[in-house]
N, C-alpha and C positions, 0 to 999 in steps of 0.2 A: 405584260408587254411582250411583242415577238422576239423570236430570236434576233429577227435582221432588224429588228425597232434598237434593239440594244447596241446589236455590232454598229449601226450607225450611228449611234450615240460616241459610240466608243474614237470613232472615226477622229484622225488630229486636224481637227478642223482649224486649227492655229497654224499648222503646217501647211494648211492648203492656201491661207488668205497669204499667207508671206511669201509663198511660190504665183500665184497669182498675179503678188501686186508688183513681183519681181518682175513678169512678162509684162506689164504694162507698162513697167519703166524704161525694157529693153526699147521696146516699140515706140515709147515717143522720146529716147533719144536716139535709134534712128532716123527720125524721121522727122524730128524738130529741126527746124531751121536755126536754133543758138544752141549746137551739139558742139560740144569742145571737146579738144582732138588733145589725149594724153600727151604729156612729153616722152621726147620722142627716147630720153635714157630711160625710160619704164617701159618697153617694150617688153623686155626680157621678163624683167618680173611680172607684167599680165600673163605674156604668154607660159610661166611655171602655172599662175594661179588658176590657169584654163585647165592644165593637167591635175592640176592638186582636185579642184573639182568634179576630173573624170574618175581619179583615182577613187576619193570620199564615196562615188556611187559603188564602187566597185568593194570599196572595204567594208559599209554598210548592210552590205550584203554579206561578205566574210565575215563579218562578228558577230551578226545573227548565228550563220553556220556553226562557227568554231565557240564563240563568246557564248553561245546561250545554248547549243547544242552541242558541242562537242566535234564536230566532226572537221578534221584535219584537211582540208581541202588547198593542195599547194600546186592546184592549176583552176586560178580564175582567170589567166592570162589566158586562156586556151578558151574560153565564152568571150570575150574582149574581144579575140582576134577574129572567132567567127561571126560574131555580131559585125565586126566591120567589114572583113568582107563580104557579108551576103549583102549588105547594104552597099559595096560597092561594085559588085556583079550586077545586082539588078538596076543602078541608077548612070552606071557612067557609060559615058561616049567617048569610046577607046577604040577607035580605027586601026592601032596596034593589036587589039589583044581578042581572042575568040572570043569574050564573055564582054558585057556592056551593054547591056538590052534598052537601057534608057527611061526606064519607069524615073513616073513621080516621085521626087525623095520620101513621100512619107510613107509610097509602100515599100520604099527598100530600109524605114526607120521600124516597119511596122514587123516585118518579116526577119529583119535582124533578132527583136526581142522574139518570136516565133521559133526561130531555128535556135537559136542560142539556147531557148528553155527546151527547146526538143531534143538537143544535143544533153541537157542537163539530165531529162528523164532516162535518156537511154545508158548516159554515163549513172546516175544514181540508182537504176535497177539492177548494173550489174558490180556495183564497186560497194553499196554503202552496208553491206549485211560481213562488210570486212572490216578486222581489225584496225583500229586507228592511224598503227605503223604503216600496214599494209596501203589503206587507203590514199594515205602520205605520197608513196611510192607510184602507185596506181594513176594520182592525178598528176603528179608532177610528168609521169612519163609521156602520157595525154597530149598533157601542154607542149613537151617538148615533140612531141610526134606532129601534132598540127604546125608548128613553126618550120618546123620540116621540109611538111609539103607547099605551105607556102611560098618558099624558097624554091623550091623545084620544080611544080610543075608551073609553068612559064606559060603552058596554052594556057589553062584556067585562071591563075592568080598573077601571071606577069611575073612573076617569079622573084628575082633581086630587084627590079624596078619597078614591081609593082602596077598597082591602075591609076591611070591618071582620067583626067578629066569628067570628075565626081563631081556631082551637082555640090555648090556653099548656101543652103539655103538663105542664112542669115545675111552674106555678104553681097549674096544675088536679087536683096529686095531693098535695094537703097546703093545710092551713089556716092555714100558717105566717104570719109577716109577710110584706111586700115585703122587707124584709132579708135574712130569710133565704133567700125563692127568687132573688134576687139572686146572694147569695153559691154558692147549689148550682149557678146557672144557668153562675158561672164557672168551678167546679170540672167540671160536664158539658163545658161548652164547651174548656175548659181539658185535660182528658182529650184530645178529638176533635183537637185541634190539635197537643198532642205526639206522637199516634198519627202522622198525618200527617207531621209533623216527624220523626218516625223512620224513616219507608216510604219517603220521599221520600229524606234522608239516606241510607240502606240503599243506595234504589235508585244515587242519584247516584255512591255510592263502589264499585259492580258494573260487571261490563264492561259493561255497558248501560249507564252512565254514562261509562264512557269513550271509549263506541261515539258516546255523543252531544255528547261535546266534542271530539272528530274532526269532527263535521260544523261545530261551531260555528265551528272552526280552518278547513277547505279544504272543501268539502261534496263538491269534485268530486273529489277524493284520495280520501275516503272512502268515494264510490262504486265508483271503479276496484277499492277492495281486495273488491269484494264483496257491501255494505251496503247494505241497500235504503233508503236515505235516507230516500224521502219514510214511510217505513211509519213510521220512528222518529219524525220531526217528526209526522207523522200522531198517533200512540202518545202522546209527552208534551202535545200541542193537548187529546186529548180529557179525559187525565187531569186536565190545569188547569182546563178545561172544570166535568168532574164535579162536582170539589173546589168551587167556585165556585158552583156548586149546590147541596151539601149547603149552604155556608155561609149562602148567601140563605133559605133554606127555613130555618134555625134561628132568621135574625132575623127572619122574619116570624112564627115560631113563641111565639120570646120578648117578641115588641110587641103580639103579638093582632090583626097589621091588616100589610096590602099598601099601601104608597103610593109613586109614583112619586119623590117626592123620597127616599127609601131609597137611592134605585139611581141616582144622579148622576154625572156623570164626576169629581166629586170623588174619588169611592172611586179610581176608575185613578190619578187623582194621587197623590192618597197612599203608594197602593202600589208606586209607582213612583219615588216621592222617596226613601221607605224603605229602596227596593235599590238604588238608586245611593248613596244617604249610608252603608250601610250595607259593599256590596261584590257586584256580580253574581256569583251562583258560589259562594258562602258559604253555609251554610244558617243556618248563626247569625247573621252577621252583616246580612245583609238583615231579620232578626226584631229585631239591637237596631238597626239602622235608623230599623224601622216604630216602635220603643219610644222613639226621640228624635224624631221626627215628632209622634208623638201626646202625648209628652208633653212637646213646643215648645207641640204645641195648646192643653195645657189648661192649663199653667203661664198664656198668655195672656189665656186665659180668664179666667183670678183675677185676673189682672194687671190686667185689663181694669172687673173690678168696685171695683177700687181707685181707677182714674183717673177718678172721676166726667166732668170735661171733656171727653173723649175719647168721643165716643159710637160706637156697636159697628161701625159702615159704616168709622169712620176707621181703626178699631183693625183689622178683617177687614183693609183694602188693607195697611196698616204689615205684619201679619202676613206677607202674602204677600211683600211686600218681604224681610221679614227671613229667611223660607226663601227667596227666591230667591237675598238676598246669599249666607246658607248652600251652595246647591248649587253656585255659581258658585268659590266657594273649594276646595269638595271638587275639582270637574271642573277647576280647575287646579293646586293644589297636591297630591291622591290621587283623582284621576282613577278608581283600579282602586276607590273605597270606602273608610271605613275599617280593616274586616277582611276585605279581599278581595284576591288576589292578581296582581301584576301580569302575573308570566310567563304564568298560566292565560289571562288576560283576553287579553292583547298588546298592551298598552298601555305605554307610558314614564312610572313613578313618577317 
């Protein structure tokens, strides 16, 4: 049998029929005439679970990286942010702002994953043949340099206020409620993530994947036997890259508007709290990570409109205290995550 007869075999074709069958469902409940419209106190919680979903593509891609290959990547927020805005330089109609060319959403979806992976290869040619630490340092400064200039330059990016008047695919092909493009919006996104989730999965348990936790293990062992190292670390950088891409260009798609504050080093936090609470090297468990991360968050949030006294600045720093006690307990008492393994990591449970 050929090579590509097997990779197709190998392909998660499980993964494909449940992101499928998810756009089908999106589509005919917008478009069903007995579409029912959420209540209207779940608002809040869709709209986390729309981010929790952009996030999951985003971390999926970092635990390939980090989880199966080793490499320290603590700017995915900086492929996020240009994903979305190149998808919204090229799709909006912004009479305020120099850029807004007005393209079809799907070339400004297609060219976000384009540029984002292009920003990937040029950031991992010249960063990944660097030490872990280094690399650490290198991406994170990236990220913070691109938020930067989003903020500042104001002809290109709109600067603090961003672009407005970005194509809603979703919410622009039906005259439904906000409910209900809500709810499709999660079923679409929802679909794109499991896909991910599967390819990603698929890939991680192929000898590619265990070509790349060989390097995570001795990189230079790995070499001897043969393997072109840097092409692999090269290979999973641009892939998280992309992914990271597609995900920014969806929430700018679903907000109608590009703003700097979208794309804060907060996101890196998160997703990086999620996989070490969850387990590096896990593809589930880094996902119910990010699912007790975010939903530490908004649990708070409610908590927070309960305690009149307590006004939101005090209740944010408490927050941050009570995920840090949280990490500091994981990192000593399970170290490897909750559903993550120790021997794979090398770590002493």
């Amino acid at each position: 049998m050929s090579d590509g007869a097997s990779r197709f075999e190998e392909f998660p074709v499980d993964a494909v029929h449940v992101g499928l069958t998810l756009f089908v469902l999106a589509v005919l409940f917008l478009y069903s005439p007995l579409f029912v419209q959420p209540p209207g106190g779940t608002f809040t919680v869709l709209e986390v679970v729309v981010l929790f979903l952009l996030y999951a593509m985003i971390l999926v891609g970092l635990n390939l990286q980090f989880g199966h290959a080793g490499l320290v990547n603590f700017g995915p927020v900086a492929f996020f942010a240009v994903g979305g805005y190149t998808a919204a330089m090229l799709t909006a109609n912004d009479p305020f702002r120099a850029v807004g060319l007005g393209y079809p959403w799907p070339v400004g979806l297609l060219a976000a994953i384009l540029v984002a992976a292009a920003l990937g290869v040029l950031l991992g040619i010249s960063t990944l043949r660097l030490r872990d630490d280094f690399l650490a340092i290198v991406t994170l400064a990236v990220a913070e340099i691109i938020h930067g200039l989003l903020e500042t330059q104001s002809d290109i990016t709109g600067g603090s206020l961003g672009l407005n008047n970005v194509p809603r695919p979703i919410a622009g092909t039906t005259s439904a409620g906000d409910g209900a493009v809500l709810v499709s919006t999660i079923i679409v996104f929802g679909a794109l993530a499991v896909l991910f989730y599967g390819v990603f999965r698929r890939l991680s348990a192929s000898p590619y994947g265990r070509v790349l936790r060989a390097i995570r293990a001795d990189e230079q062992v790995t070499e001897t036997l043969g393997k072109r190292v840097f092409r692999y670390k090269l290979a999973v950088f641009v892939y998280g890259a992309a992914v990271a891409g597609l995900a920014g260009a969806l929430l700018v798609f679903y907000n109608g508007a590009a703003s700097a504050g979208f794309f804060t080093i907060n996101v890196t936090v998160i997703v990086w709290i999620g996989m070490l609470i969850g387990g590096a090297g896990s593809d589930r468990g880094v996902l119910g990570g990010l699912a007790i991360i975010m939903g530490f968050q908004l649990f708070t949030r409610f908590l927070n409109d309960q305690i009149p006294f307590v006004t939101q600045d005090q209740f944010a720093s408490l927050r941050l205290v009570l995920v840090g006690l949280l990490l500091m307990v994981i990192i000593k008492y399970r170290p490897e995550g909750i559903w993550g393994n120790a021997d794979e990591l090398g770590v002493d449970s």
